[in-house]
N, C-alpha and C positions, 0 to 999 in steps of 0.2 A: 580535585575531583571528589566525591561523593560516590562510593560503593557502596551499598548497604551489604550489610551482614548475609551470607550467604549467595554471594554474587561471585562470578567464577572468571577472572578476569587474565587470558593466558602472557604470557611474558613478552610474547611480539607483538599485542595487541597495545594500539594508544591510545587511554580515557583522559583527555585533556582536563586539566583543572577547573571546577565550571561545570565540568558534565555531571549528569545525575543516572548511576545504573542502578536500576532497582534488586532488590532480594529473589535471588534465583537465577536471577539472567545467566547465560554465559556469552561470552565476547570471546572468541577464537583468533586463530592466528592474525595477527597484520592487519587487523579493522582498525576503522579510526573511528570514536567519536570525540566529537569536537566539540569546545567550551560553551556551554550554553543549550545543547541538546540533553533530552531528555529520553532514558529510555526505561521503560515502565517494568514491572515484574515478569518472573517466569517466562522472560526473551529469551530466541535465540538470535545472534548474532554472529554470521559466517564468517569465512574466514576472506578479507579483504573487503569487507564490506566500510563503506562509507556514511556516516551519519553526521551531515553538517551541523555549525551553530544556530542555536534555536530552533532547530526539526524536534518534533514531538512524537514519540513513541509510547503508543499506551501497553496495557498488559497481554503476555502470554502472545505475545508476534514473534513471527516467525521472519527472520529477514534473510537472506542465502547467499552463497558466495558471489562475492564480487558485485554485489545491488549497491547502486549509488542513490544515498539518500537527501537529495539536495534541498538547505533550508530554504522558504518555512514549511515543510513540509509535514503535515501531521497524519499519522497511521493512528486511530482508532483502536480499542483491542481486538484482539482473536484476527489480525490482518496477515497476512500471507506474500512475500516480494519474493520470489523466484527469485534463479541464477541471472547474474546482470541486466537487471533490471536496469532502468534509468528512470529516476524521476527529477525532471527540469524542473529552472526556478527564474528562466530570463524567455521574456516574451519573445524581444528583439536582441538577440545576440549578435554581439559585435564584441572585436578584440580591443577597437581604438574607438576613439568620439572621433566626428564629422570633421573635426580639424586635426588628425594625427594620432591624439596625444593616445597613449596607455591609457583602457579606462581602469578605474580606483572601485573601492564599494560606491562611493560619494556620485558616481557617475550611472549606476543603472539601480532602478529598483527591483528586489528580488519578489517575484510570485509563487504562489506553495501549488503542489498536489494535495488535496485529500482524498487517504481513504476510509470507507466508513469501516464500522464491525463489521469485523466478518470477510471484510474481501481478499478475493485471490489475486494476484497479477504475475500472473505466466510466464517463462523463461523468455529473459529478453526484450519483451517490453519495454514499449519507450511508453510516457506520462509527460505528453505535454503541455505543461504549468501555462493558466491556471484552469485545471482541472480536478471536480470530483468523484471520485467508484464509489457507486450507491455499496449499502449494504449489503452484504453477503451477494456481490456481484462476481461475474470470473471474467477475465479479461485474458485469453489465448496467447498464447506462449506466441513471439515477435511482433504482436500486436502493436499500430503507432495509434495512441489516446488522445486528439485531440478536440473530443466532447464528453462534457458529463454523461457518465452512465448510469442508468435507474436501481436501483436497488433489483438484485434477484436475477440481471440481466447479464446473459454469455455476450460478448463481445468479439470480434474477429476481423483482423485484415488491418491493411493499412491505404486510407485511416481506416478504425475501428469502425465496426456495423454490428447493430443488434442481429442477431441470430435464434438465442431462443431463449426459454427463462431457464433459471438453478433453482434449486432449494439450501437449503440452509448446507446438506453433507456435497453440494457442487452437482451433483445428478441432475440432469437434465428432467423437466417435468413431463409427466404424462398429462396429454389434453383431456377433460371428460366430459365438453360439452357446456355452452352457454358459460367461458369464460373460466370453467374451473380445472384446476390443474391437482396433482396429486404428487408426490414425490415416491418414485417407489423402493427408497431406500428407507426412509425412515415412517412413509405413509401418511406425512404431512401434508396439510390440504392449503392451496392457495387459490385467489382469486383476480383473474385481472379488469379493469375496469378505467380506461380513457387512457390506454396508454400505460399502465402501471401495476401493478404486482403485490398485490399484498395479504399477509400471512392469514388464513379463514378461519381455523381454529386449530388446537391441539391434534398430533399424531391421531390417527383413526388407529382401529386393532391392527395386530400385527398376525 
């Protein structure tokens, strides 16, 4: 395994040889990552949490107890997995092939989650693969994922349904007419236009 200097890595916790923990991270009780995963700087990693081979983790994520990260799944920075989360990686799940047998890796191909910068995924949540969380989207605590969601977009239910837009601090946007939106936590202006969300300029005063 590969620790960089500064990585916090607890005693019950298992960095398979192969994996890569960035400088800062910390890995907490009874997680696993596993050979071939990559998990980026300034993480945290809960305790039981799951990180398969080849899932990618970029910096400053937040992953929570007992989130299962199944490859190839890539988290983007500044991403967010609540408590037991799931994120799938088999379209068609099955235990045995068509004639019996035990299936192998040889026998199904795995499919990833992405999420972009920025996004939330709320306790419990299932993600199922192959799906992506637009950017600084939030996706509700038991929520089942199974369509891409837009950048900037709440999500809810199962399956998931759009509901309203966030902004960057997750606050729900204020409407103010012919499309523009406001955020009144940080005073960020957005705009939406054929279906989509997107940033209109710098915070206004505060």
């Amino acid at each position: 395994m590969a620790v960089e200097d500064g990585a916090r890595v607890e005693t019950s916790a298992e960095v398979e040889d192969g994996a890569v923990v960035g400088r800062g991270t910390r890995v907490w009780h009874l997680a696993q990552v596993r050979s071939g995963a990559r998990v980026g700087r300034d993480c945290v990693v809960g305790r039981g949490v799951y990180v398969g081979p080849g899932a990618v983790v970029g910096d400053r994520c937040k992953i929570q107890n007992h989130a299962l990260v199944y490859e190839p799944a890539v988290l983007e920075d500044g991403v967010f997995v609540g408590p037991a989360v799931v994120l799938t990686n088999d379209a068609y799940p099955r235990a045995v092939t068509p004639d019996g047998r035990l299936k192998d890796a040889d026998d199904w191909t795995a499919v990833g989650v992405r999420l972009r910068e920025g996004a939330s995924i709320g306790a419990r949540a299932v993600c199922v693969a192959p799906v992506t969380v637009g950017r600084w989207a939030l996706v509700a605590a038991g929520a089942v994922v199974v369509d891409d969601v837009p950048d900037f977009a709440l999500v809810a239910g199962a399956p998931a349904r759009f509901r309203r837009w966030v902004g960057h601090a997750g606050v729900p946007l204020v409407p103010e007419g012919d499309g523009s939106f406001r955020c009144p936590a940080t005073g960020r202006g957005y705009t939406e236009s054929e279906g989509l969300l997107r940033e209109a300029g710098p915070p206004g005063p505060s």
